[in-house]
N, C-alpha and C positions, 0 to 999 in steps of 0.2 A: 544715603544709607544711615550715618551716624550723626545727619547735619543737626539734630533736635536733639539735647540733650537732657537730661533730669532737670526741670526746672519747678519747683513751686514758693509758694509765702507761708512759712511759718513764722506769724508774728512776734510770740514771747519767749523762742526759746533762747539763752545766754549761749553766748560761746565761751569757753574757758581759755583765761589770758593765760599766759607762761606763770610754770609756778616757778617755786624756789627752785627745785630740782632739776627742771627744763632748764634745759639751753646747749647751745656749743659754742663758747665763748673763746674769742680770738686771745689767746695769750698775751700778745701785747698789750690787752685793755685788762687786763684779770682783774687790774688794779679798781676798776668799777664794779668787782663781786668779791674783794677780798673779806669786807668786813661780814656778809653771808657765809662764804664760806671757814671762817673763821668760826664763828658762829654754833656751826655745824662739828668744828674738831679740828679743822688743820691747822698746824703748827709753825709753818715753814712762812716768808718773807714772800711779795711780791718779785724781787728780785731771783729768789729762787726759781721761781715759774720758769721768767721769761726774759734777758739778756741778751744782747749783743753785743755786750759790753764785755763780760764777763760771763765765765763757764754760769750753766742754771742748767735747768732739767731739762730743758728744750733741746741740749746736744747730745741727752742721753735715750734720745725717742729720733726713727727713721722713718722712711716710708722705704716699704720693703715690695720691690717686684715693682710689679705696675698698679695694685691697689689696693697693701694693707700695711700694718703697720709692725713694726719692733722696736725690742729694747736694747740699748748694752748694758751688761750687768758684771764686767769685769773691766778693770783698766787694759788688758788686753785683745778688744775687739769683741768676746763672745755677745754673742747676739741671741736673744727667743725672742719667737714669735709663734702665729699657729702652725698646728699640724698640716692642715687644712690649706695653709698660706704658703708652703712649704713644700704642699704635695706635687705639682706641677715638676720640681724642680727633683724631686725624690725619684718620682716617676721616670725621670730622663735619663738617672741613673741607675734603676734597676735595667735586668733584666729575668727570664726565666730560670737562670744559676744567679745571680745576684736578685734576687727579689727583697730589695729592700723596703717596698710598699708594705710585704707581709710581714715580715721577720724582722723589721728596723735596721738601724746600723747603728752603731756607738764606733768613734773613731778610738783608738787608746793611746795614739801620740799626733803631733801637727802634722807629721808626714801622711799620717791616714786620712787628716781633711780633705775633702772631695771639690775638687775646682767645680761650679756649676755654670757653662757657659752661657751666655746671656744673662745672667742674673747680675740685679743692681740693685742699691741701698741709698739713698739720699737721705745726707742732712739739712733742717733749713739752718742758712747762716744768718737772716734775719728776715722781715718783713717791716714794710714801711707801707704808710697812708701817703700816696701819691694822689688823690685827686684834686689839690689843690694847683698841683704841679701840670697836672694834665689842661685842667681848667686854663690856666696863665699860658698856654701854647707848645708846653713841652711834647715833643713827640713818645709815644708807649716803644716804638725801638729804640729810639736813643735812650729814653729812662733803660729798656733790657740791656742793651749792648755796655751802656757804663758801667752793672754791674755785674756781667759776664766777666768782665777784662779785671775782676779784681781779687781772681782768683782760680788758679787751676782745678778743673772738673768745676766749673762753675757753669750753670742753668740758672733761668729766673722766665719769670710771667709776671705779668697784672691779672689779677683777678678778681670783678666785679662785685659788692657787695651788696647788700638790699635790690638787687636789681638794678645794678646800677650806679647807685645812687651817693654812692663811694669806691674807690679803686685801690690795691692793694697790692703793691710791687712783694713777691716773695722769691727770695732768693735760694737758693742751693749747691751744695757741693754732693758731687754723685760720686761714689767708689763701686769699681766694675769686679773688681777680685773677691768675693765671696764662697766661702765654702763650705760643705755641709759639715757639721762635726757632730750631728745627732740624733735620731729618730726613734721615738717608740715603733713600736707593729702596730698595723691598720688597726687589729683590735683593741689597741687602746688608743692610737692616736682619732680612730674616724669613730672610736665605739660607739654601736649603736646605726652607725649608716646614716643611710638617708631615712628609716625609718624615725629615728630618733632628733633629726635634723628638728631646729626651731623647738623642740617639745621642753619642755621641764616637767618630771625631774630630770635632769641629764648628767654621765657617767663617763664621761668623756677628755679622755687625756691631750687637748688638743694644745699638742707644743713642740716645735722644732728647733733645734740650735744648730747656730750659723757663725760665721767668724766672717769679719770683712778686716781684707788686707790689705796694705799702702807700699808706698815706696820706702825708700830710708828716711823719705824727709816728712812724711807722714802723712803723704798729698796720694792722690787717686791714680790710681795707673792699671793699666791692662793687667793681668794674670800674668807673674811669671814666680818660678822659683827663689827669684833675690827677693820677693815683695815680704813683708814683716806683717806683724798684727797689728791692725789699727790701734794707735794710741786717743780715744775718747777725752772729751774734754770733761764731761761726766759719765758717770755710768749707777746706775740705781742698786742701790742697798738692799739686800731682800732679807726680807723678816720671815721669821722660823715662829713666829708666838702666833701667827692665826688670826682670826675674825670675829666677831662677836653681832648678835644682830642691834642695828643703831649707829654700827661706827662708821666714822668719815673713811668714803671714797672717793677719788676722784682718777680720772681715764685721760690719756695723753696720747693722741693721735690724730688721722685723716680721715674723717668718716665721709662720705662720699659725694651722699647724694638726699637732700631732705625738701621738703616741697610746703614748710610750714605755714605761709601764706596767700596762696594759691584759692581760687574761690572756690563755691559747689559745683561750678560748672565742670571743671578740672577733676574735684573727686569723682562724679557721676560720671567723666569718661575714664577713669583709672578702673570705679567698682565697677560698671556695669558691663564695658566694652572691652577695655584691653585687658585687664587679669583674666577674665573667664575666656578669651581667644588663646593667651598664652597659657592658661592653665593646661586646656583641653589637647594643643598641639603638641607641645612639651610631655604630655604623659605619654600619647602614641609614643616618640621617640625615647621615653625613655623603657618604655614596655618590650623595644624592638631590641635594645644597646643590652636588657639587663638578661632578657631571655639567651642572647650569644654569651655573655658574660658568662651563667651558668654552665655554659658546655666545655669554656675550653679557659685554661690557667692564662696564655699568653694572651688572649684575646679580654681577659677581666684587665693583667694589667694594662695592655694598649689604648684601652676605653677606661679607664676609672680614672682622669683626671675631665674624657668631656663629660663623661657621666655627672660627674660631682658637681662640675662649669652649668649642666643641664638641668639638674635635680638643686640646684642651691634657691635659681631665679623662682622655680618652679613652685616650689613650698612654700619660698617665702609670700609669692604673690596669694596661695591661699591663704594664708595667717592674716596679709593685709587685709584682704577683703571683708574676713572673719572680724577682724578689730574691726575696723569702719561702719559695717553693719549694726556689731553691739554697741560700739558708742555712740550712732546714728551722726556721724559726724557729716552728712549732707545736710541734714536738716539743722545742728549746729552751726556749721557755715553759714546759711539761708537766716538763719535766726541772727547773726552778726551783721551778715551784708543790711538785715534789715533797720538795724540801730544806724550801721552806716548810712544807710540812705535818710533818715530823719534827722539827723547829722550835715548833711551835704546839701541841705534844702536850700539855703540860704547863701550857700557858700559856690556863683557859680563854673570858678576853675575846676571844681572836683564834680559836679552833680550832675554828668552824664560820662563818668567814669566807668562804673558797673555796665550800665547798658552798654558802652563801646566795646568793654572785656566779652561780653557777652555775643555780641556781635563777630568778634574776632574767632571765638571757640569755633561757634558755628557755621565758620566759614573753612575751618580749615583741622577739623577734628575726622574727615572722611581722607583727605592726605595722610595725616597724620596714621589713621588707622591701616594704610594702604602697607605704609612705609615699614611699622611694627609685622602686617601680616606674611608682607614679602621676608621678611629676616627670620622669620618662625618658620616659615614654611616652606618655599624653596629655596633659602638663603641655608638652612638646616641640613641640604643636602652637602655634605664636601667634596664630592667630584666639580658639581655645581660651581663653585668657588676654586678652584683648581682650574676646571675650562675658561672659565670669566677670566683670570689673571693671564694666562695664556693667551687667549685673544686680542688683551687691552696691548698685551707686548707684543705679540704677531702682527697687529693690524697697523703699528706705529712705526715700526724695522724690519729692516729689511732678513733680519735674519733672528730666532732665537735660537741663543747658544745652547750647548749641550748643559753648560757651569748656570746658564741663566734658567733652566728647565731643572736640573737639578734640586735649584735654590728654591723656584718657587714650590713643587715637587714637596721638598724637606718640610716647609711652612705650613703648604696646605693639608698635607695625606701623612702626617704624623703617625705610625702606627695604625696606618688605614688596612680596613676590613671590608674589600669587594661587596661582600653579602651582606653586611650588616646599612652597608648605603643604599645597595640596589633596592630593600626591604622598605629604607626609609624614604627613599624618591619614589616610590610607586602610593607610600601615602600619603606623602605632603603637598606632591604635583594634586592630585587628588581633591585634598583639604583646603587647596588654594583656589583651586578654582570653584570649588562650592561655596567660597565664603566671599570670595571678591568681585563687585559688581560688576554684571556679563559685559558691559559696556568697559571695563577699565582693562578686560583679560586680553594679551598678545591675541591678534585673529591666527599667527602662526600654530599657534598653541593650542586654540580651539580646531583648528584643521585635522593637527595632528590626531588628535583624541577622537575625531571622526572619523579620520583614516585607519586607526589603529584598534576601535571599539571601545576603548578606554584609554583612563589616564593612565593605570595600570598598566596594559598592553604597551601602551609609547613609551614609560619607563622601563618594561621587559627588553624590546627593542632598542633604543639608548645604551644601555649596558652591552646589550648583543655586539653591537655594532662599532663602539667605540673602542678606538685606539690606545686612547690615554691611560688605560689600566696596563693591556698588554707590553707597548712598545715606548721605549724611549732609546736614544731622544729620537724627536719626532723635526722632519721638514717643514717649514712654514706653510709648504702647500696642504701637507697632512694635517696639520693644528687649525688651519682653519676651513678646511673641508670634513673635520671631525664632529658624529650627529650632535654629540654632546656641544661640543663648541660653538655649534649652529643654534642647537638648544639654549644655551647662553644667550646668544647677540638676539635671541626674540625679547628678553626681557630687557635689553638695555633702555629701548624710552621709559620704563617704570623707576629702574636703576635712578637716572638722568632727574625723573621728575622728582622721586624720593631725595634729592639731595637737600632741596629746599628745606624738608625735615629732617636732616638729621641733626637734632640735637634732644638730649639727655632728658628733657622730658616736653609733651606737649606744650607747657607753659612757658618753655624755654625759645620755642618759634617766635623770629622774631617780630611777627606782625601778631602776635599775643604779648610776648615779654614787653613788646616798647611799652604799654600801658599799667604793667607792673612799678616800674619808675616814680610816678606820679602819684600810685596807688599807693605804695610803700610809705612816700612823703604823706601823702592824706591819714593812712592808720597811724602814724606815731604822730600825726598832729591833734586827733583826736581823741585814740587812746592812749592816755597818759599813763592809766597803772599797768600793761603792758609793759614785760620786759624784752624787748626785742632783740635779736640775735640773727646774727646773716645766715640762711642757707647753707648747709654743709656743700662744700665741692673739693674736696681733696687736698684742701690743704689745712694746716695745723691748728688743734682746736680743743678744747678743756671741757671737760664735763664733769661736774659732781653731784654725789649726793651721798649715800648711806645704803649698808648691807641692809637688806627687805625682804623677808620673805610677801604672799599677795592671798588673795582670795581668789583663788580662780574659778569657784561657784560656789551657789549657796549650799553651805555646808563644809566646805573643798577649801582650807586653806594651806597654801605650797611653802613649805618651812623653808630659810635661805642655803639649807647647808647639804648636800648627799655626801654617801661615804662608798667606802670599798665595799661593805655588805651592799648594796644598790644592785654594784658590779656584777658580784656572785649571784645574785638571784637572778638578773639576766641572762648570764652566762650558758650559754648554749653551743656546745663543739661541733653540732648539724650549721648552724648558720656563721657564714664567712664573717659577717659584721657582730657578731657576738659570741663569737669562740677564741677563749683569752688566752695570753701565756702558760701554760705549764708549770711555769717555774711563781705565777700572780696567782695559780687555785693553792702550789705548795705552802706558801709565805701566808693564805691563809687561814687551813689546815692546820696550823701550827702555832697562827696567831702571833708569828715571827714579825712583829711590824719593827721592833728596834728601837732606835730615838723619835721615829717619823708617828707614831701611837698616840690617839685622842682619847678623851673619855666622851660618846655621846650617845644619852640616853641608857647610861648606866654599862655602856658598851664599849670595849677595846675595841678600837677600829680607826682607819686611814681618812683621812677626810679628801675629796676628789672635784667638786663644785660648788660653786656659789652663786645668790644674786643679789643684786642691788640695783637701785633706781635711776643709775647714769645712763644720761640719753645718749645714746651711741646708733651708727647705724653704718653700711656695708663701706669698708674703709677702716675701719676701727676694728676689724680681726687685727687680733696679735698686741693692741693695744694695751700698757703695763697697766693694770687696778694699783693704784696705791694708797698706802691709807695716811694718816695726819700728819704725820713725820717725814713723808715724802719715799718712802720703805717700798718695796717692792710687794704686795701679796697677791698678786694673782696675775692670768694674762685672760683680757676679753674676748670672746670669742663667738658671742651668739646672742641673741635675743628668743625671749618668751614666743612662742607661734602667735600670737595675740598681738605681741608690743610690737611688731615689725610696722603696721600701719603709725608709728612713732616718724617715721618718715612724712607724714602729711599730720597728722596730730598727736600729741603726748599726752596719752594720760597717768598720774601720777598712779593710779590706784593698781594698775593691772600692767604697766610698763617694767619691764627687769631688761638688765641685761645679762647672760652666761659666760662665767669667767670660771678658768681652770686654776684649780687652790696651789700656790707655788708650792706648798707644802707635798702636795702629789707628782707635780713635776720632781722635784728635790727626790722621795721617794723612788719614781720609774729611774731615774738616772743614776741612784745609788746602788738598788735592789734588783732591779730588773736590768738596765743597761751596762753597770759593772766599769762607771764612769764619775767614780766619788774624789777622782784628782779633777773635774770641772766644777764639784762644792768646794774644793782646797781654791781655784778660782776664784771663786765669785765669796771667797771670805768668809766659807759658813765652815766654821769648825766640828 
């Protein structure tokens, strides 16, 4: 199906090396971009950066949740990060009378902060180049284990760099006691929606505060009433004086997931095959989530955090493809592999390197596709997921408990909507079997859709007939005599073979990656002006560059800065994602802005976003913008629709990232939230 990939020879075109501004450089090395970023405007010491010696900026940045990032900004624990990073967790505690998605919360003392269960905050306590250690015979669990034991709520990994090609013990201290102390309304924390999602200009207040609390002795412990506010070893300074375009920025977080090295073979399967699969599946469901949304209050909140989960991946994969295409970054690749290959002629460890890469893609880019189409499509279903987990525990014990049905129950059908699944199983069974070759489809599966006239029909009946919505708990003869259930264990050999793939991206498989190794060693032997920097994967990492506004066509150049007027001219009371506060039209009606007042463009007004050239990418929501002093101005929050393909190439000219202006945060929390003893906090007079 997908065995032939985009392949041709473009012989003169250049690839573009890393510039100045590109990279996600490991903290511990900054000391090899200090005098660049110097350069540029910052002011502060390498020691500042990065420490494990001594407090530095490094213990004033977390990884917040399971995959983005926060700051402390008070010697008292308070914490921002995004709205957006924040919402999952908002959402669990609203309800229909507590609707704090819409309406926000502002706590007004510590007894109103809100425990948020399961939510956790990691600091790293340092990072070490262990492959020298690994090399001489040490084992990677003894390297974790010695430094788990050296300190309570202490985690750690190795994790591979260049592909490999270096290894990298990072250690951690995790605190589980977190709690909300703050929230704008959806209208300004999501403003804009998903319509606005990736776009610039954007208007967007996307910032949440948190507080992470300890024992008496300042160490991690479960949630209870005797816990205290985290005492920070640092916590970031935030500046009230603003931005200017040209100044040093630089981003301090976990950005996730980048693919900078990877060949054309890799892009032509991201453009051509998988974006436009997931684009296409992901709209149907969100078309089905957003049409119940509109009918009913309890059913918008129950679904807007998968909505958001659904609508994030969705948009962003068409921006990528959008970037890719305009900067024709397949034939760039193609044009590089080709200096490579007259390069490698001579040399023959490396000179049947490309061809084995290439060999590998097309061996196993129709798994790979199988594996993404199953997770789109009937994996998309959560009843689906719900009978699966049931089953895998039914068919291994002798009994599921009521507490074990419950549990899984809780996990999987969060605020689940009967109708709004049945609607989406009747598409995706559908969309799955039309896309996936007749030869790989369950024969159970195909049966059924004969016996029943359609995919359609066998998902009407599924529903009809299952258990699992109506009755719990349920006996293990029931669970797995249930249609749904049965519907499950037809796809388990796909399940089973999909495991081979599941990892983080195509090139990640390891009968592709092993050849990345050598290849990585090959380009830094070769290209020497090449600045090279590891692959983001979640763990901590420095980006700089400078406030930019872009050209985003001819004619069309996007200025770095919006304000509150942006706000108001969207502003619309008919739609849920841009109808503002009451109390955000009075304040400017009035023109009442206070100390928080700009002059721009000859105009009294609030300033609310910005952008700059720092490469950043999914991991890096909530990430603090700082500028030369190491000051607080901003919290990252999003990229240009264009720069998201910055995950596979950077381009300097049209690359931004979106960051909300601390200065409008400071503002919503004064004006609107009525919460000006957390700026007596964080030391702004």
């Amino acid at each position: 199906m997908i065995k032939k990939l985009f392949l041709c020879a473009i012989a003169c075109i250049t690839f573009t090396t890393a510039t100045a501004d590109e990279g996600m450089w490991l903290p511990s090395l900054i000391k090899e971009r200090i005098k660049d970023m110097r350069k540029k405007g910052f002011k502060l010491n390498v020691d500042d950066i990065y420490s494990d010696k001594k407090a530095s900026l490094k213990d004033a940045v977390v990884q917040f949740g399971g995959g983005c990032t926060g700051e402390f900004v008070s010697p008292e624990g308070l914490l921002l990060t995004n709205h957006h990073c924040g919402y999952s967790s908002i959402q669990k505690l609203s309800s229909v009378e507590h609707d704090y998605l819409t309406f926000g919360y502002w706590a007004k003392s510590r007894k109103e902060e809100l425990p948020v269960p399961g939510l956790t905050v990691s600091l790293l306590v340092k990072m070490e180049d262990v492959t020298a250690r690994l090399a001489a015979g040490e084992k990677k669990e003894d390297i974790i284990d010695e430094a788990i034991k050296q300190g309570k709520g202490y985690r750690a990994s190795i994790e591979p760099m260049y592909y490999g090609n270096q290894q990298y013990l990072f250690v951690y201290c995790t605190y589980r006691d977190v709690r909300l102390v703050g929230a704008p309304p959806s209208s300004i924390g999501k403003f804009g929606g998903d319509t606005d999602n990736w776009i610039w200009p954007r208007h967007t207040g996307d910032f949440s505060v948190f507080r992470v609390y300890a024992d008496a002795n300042n160490e991690p412990a479960e949630y209870s009433e005797e816990n205290v506010p985290y005492r920070p070893k640092r916590h970031f300074k935030v500046s009230t004086k603003g931005i200017e375009e040209g100044d040093f920025t630089m981003i301090y977080g976990f950005p996730g997931n980048t693919q900078e090295y990877i060949t054309s073979s890799a892009v032509a399967y991201t453009q051509f095959h998988s974006n436009p699969m997931k684009i296409e599946l992901r709209t149907k469901r969100l078309d089905i989530i957003s049409e119940a949304q509109a009918k009913d209050a309890a059913t918008r909140i129950a679904y807007a955090a998968k909505h958001a989960n659904i609508a994030n991946g969705w948009k962003k994969w068409q921006g990528e493809s959008l970037g890719l295409e305009k900067l024709g970054t397949i034939g760039n690749k193609i044009g590089y592999e080709t200096q490579f290959i007259r390069w490698v002629k001579d040399k023959p460890e490396y000179a049947s390197l490309l061809d084995s890469m290439n060999v590998a893609y097309s061996n196993n880019t129709e798994g790979y596709f199988i594996r993404e189409l199953f997770n789109e499509s009937i994996g998309g279903i959560e009843i689906f997921n719900f009978a699966l987990q049931l089953y895998n525990k039914a068919k291994t014990e002798d009994k599921v408990t009521a507490d074990e049905q419950a549990e899984i129950r809780r996990k999987s059908l969060r605020g689940y909507r009967a109708g709004i699944d049945h609607s989406i199983a009747r598409c995706m069974i559908d969309e799955f079997v039309k896309r996936m070759p007749k030869e790989k489809i369950p024969q159970e599966l195909l049966i059924a859709i004969e016996e029943h006239g359609s995919a359609e029909a066998l998902a009407d009946n599924l529903f009809a007939t299952t258990k699992l919505i109506k009755k719990y708990p349920l006996t293990k003869e029931e669970i797995m005599n249930d249609s749904f259930v049965k519907f499950a264990e037809w796809f388990i050999p796909i399940i089973e073979q999909n495991r081979q793939y599941a990892y983080r991206n195509l090139s990640n498989v390891p009968a592709i990656e092993k050849w990345y190794q050598p290849y990585m060693q090959a380009l830094r032997e070769w290209d020497k002006e090449r600045a090279f920097y590891p692959d983001a994967n979640f763990t901590l990492r420095v980006a700089y560059g400078k406030i930019a506004g872009y050209e985003n066509a001819d004619g069309e150049y996007h200025t770095f800065l919006t304000t509150l007027d942006g706000i108001m001219a969207k502003d619309n009371p008919k739609i849920y994602d841009y109808n503002i506060p009451q109390v955000l039209r009075n304040i400017y009606d009035k023109k009442d802005y206070g100390r928080w007042a700009i002059e721009n463009n000859g105009k009294k007004t609030i300033p609310v976003c910005f952008l700059a050239n720092n490469h950043t990418s999914g991991g890096n929501s909530g990430s603090p913008v700082i500028n030369g002093k190491g000051e607080l101005v901003g919290i990252n929050f999003d990229r240009t629709w264009r720069s998201t393909m910055s995950d596979i190439e950077f381009d300097p000219t049209i690359c931004r990232n979106i960051s909300v202006d601390i200065r409008f945060v400071l503002f919503v929390m004064d004006r609107l939230g009525g919460a000006s003893y957390l700026l007596e906090e964080m030391g702004i007079k």
